[in-house]
py3Dmol code that shows the C-alpha trace and the ligand (Angstrom):
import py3Dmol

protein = """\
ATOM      1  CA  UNK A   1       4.749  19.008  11.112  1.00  0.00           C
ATOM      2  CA  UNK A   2       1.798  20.754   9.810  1.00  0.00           C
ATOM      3  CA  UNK A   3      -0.994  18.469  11.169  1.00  0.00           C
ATOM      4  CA  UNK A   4      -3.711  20.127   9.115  1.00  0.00           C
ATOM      5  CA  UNK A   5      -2.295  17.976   6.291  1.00  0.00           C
ATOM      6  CA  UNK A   6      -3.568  14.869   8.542  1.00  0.00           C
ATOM      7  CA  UNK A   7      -6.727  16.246   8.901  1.00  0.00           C
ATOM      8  CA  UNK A   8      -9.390  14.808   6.920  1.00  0.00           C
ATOM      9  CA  UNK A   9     -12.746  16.278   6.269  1.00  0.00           C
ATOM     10  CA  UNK A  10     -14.683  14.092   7.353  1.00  0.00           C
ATOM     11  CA  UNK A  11     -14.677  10.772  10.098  1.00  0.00           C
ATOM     12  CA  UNK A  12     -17.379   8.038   9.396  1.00  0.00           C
ATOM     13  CA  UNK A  13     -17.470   5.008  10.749  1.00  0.00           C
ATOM     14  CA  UNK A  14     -17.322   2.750   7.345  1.00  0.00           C
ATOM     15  CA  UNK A  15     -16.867   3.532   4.082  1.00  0.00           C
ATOM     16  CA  UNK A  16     -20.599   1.854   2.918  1.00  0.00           C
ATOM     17  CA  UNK A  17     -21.839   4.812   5.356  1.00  0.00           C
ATOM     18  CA  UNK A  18     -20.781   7.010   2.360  1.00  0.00           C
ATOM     19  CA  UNK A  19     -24.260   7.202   0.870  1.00  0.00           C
ATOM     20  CA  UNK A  20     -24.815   8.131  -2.755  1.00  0.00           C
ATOM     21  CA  UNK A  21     -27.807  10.948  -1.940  1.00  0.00           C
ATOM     22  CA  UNK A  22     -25.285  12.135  -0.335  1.00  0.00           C
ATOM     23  CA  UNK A  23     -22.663  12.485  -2.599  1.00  0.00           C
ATOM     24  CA  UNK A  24     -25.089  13.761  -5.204  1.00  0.00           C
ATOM     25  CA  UNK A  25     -25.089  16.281  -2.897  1.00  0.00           C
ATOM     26  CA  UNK A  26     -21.354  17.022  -2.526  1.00  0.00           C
ATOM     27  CA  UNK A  27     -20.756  17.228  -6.102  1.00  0.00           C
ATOM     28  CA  UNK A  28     -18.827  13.948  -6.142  1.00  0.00           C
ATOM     29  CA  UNK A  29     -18.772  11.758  -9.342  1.00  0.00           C
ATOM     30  CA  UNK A  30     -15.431   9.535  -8.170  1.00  0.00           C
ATOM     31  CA  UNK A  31     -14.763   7.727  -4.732  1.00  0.00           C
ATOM     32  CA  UNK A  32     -11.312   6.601  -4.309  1.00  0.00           C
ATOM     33  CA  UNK A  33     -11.176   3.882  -1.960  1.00  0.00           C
ATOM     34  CA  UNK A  34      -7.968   2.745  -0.317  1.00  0.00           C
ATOM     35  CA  UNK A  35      -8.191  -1.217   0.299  1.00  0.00           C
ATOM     36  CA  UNK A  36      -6.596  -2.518   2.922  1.00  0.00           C
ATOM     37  CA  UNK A  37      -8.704  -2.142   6.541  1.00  0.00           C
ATOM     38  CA  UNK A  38     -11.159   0.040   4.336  1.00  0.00           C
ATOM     39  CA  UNK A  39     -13.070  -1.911   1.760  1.00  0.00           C
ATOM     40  CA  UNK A  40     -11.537  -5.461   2.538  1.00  0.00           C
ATOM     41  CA  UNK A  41      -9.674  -6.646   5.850  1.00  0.00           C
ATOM     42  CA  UNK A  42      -7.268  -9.520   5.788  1.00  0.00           C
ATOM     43  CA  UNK A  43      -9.642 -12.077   7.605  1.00  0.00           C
ATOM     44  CA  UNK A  44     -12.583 -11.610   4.997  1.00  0.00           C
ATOM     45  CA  UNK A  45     -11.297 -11.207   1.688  1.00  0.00           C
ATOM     46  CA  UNK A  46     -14.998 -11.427   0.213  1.00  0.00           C
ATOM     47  CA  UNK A  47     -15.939  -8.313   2.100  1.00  0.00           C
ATOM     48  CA  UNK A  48     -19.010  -7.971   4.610  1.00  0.00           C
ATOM     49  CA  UNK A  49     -22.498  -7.954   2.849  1.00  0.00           C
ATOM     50  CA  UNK A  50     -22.715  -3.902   3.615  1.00  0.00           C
ATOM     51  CA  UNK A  51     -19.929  -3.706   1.146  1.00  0.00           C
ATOM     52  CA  UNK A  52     -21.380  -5.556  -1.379  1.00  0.00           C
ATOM     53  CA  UNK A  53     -24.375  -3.390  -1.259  1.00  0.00           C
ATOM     54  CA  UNK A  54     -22.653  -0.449  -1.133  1.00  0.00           C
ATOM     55  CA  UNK A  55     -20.980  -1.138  -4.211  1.00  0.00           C
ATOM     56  CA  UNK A  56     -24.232  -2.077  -6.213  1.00  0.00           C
ATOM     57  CA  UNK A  57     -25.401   1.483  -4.534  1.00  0.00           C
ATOM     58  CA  UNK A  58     -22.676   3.729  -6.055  1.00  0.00           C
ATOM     59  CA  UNK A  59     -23.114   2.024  -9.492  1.00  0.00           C
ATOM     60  CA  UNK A  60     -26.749   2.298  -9.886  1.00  0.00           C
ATOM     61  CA  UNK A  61     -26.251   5.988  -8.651  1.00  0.00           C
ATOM     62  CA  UNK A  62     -23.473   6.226 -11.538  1.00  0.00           C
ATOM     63  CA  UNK A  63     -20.754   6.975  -8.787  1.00  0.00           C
ATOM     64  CA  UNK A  64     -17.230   5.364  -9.852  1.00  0.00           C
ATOM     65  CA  UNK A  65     -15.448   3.877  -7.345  1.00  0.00           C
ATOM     66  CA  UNK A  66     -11.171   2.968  -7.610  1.00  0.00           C
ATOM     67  CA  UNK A  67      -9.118   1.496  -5.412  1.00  0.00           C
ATOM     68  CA  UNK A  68      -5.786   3.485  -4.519  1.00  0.00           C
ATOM     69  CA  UNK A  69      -3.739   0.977  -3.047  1.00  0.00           C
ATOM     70  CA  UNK A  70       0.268   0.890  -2.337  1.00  0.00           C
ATOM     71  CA  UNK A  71      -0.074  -2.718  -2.085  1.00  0.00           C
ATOM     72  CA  UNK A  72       1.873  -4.694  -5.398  1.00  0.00           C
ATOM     73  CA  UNK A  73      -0.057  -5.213  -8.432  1.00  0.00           C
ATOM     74  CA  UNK A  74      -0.650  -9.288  -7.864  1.00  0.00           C
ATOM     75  CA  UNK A  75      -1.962  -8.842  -4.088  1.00  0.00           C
ATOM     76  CA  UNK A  76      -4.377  -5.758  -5.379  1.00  0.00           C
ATOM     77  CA  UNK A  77      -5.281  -7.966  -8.635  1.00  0.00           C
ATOM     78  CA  UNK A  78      -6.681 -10.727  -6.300  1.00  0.00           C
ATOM     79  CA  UNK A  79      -8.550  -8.884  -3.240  1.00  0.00           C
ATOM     80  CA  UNK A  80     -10.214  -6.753  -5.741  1.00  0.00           C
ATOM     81  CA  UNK A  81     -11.770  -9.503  -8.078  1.00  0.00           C
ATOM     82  CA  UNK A  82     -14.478 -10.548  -6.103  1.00  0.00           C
ATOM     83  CA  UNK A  83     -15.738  -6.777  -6.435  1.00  0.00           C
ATOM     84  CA  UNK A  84     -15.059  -6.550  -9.869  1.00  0.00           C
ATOM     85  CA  UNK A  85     -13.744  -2.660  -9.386  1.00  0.00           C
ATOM     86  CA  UNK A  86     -11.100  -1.083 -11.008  1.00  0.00           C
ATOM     87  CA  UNK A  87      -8.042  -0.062  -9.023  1.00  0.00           C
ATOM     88  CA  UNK A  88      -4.310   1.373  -9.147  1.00  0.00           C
ATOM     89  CA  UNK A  89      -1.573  -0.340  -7.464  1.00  0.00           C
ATOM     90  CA  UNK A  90       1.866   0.661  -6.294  1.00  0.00           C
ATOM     91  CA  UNK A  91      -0.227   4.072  -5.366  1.00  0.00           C
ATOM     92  CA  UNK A  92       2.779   5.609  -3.235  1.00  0.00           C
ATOM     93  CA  UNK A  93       0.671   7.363  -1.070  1.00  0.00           C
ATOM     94  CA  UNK A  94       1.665   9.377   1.130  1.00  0.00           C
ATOM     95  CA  UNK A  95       2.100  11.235  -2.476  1.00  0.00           C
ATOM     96  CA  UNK A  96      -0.262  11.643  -5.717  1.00  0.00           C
ATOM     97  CA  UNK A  97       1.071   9.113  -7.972  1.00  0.00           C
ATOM     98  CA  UNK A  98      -2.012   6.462  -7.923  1.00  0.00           C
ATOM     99  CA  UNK A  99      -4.479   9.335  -6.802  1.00  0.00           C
ATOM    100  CA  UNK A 100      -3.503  11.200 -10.160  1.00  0.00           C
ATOM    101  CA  UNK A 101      -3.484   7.895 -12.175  1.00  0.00           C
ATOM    102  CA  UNK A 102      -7.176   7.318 -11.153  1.00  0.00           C
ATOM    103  CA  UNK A 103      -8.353  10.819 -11.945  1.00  0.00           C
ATOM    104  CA  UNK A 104      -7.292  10.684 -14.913  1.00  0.00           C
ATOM    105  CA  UNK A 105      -8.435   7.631 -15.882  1.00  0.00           C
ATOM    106  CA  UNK A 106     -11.938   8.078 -14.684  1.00  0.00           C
ATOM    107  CA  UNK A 107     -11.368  12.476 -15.629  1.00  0.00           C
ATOM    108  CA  UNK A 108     -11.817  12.778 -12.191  1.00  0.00           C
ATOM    109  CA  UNK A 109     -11.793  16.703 -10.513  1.00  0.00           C
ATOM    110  CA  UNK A 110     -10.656  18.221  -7.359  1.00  0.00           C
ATOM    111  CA  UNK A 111     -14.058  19.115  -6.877  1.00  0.00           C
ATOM    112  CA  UNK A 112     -15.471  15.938  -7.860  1.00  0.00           C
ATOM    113  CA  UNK A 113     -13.476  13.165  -6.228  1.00  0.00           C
ATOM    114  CA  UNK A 114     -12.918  11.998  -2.976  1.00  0.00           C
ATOM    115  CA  UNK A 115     -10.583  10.118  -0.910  1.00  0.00           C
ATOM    116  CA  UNK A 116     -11.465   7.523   1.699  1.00  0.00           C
ATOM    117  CA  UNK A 117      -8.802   5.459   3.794  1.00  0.00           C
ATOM    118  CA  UNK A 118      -8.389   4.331   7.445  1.00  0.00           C
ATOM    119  CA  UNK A 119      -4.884   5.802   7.880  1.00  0.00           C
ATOM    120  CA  UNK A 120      -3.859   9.731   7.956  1.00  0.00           C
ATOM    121  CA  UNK A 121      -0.189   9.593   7.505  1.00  0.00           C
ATOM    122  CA  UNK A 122      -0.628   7.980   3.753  1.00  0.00           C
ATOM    123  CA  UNK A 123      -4.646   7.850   2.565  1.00  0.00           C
ATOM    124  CA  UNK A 124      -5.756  11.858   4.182  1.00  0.00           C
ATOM    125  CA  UNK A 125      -2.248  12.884   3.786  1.00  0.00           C
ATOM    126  CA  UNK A 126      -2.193  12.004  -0.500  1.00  0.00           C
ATOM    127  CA  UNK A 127      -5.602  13.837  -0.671  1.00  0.00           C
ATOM    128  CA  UNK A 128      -4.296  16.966   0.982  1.00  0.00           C
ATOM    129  CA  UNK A 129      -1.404  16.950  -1.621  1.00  0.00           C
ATOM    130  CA  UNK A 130      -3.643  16.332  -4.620  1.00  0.00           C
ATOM    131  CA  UNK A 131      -5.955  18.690  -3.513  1.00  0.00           C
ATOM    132  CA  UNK A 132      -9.147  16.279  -3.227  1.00  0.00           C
ATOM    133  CA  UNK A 133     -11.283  16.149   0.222  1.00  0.00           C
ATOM    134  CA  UNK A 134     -11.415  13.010   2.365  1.00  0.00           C
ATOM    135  CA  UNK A 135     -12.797  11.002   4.500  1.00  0.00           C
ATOM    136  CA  UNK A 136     -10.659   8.970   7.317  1.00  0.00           C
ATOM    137  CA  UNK A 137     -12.703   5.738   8.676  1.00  0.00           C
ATOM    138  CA  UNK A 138     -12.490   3.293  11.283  1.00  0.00           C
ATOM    139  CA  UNK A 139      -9.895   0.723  10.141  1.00  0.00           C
ATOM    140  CA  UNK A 140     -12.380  -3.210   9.929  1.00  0.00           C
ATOM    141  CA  UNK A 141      -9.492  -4.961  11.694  1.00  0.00           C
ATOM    142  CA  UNK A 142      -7.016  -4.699  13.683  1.00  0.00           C
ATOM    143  CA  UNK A 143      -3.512  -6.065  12.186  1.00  0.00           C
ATOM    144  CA  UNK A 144      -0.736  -7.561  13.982  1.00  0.00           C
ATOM    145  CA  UNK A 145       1.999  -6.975  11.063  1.00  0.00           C
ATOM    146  CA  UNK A 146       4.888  -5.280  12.479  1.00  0.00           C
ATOM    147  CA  UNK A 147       5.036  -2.512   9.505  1.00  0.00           C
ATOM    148  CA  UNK A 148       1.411  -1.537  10.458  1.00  0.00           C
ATOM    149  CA  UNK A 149       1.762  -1.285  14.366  1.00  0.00           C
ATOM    150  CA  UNK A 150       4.481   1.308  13.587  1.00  0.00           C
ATOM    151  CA  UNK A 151       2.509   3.333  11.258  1.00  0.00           C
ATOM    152  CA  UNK A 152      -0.406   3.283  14.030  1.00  0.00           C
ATOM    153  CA  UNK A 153       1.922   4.507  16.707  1.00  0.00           C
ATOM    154  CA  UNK A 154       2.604   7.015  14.094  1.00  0.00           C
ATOM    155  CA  UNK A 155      -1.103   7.864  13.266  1.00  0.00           C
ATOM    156  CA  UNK A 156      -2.202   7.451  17.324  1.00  0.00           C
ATOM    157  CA  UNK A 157       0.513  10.819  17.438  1.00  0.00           C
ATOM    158  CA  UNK A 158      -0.686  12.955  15.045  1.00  0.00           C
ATOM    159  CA  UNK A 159      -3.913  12.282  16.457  1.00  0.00           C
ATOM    160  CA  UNK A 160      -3.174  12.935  19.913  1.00  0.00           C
ATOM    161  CA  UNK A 161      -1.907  16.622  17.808  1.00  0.00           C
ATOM    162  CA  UNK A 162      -5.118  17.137  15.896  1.00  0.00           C
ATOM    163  CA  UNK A 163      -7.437  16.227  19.037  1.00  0.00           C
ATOM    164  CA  UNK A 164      -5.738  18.799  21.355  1.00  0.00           C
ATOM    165  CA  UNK A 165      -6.079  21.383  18.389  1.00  0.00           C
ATOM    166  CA  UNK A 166      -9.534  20.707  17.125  1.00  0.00           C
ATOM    167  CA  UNK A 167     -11.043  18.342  19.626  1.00  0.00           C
ATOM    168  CA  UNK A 168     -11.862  14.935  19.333  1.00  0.00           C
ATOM    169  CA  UNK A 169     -12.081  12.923  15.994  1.00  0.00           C
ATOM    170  CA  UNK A 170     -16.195  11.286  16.481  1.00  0.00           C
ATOM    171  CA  UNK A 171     -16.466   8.581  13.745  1.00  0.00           C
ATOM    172  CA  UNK A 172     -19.935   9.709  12.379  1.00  0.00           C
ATOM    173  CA  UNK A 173     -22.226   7.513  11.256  1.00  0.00           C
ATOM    174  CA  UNK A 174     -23.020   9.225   8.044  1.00  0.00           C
ATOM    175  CA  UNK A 175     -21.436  12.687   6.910  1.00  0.00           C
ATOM    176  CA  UNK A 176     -23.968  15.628   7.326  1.00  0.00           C
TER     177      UNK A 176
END
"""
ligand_1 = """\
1
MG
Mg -5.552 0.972 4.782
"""
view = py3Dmol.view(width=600, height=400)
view.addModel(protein, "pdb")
view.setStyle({"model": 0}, {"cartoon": {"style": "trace"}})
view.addModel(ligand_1, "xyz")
view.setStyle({"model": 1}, {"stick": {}})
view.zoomTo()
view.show()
């Protein structure tokens, strides 16, 4: 296993710590945001008011955001409506299907688009195959589906890889 492909660029606590200066600054134009645990979390579908304002952030600063989801086209439909974004469905992330979909849609860049998800072995892994940077964050809520434990025993691994490599993964609270 290479774990640099697990690796993301950057840790941040939430994905509305993603400020636009900020991405001004980094050249980026397109945010893809993965949903589940990192825009929405199962037990608020309406998402937190930091979220909300987030969102009105990146559109005033002209910063598209898309949701790259491998969730089914009727469950992505519905948690995305109250945010009235666009998004791709059936993503298949670990690999580029929905990342490539939504560049091309919104003639996204390598340079100029970034991933953000709460999980490396799908979300950080998909933007190390596309080539785009990322950003891992602190998944909202824990979940008690059985599908998800495994993949965070699987995640808490390569972790435990990456930390004795590089040191410890600190969540910042903005990315510097
Ligand atoms: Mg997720």
């Amino acid at each position: 296993m290479v774990i640099e492909n697990y690796k993301p660029d950057f840790y941040l606590e939430a994905i509305y710590h993603l400020d636009a200066t900020t991405l001004d600054n980094m050249g980026i134009k397109l945010v893809l945001a993965d949903l589940d645990n990192t825009l929405t979390a199962w037990n608020n579908p309406d998402g937190t008011p930091e979220m909300r304002a987030w969102l009105e952030e990146m559109k005033r600063d002209g910063i598209e955001v898309c949701v790259v989801s491998n969730n089914h086209k009727k469950r992505v439909a519905h948690a995305v409506a109250p945010f009235g974004i666009d998004y791709v469905y059936d993503s298949m992330k670990p690999f580029t299907k929905g990342i490539n979909e939504a560049m091309h849609r919104f003639a996204g860049t390598k340079e100029n688009t970034i991933m953000v998800g709460d999980q490396r072995m799908t979300d950080i892994r998909a933007a190390h195959r596309a080539g785009i940077r990322s950003v891992l964050v602190k998944p909202l809520t824990e979940s008690d589906h059985w599908q998800t434990q495994f993949n965070r025993w699987r995640e808490r691994r390569v972790t435990r890889k990456i930390e004795a490599k590089y040191g410890q993964s600190i969540y910042q609270p903005k990315i510097n």
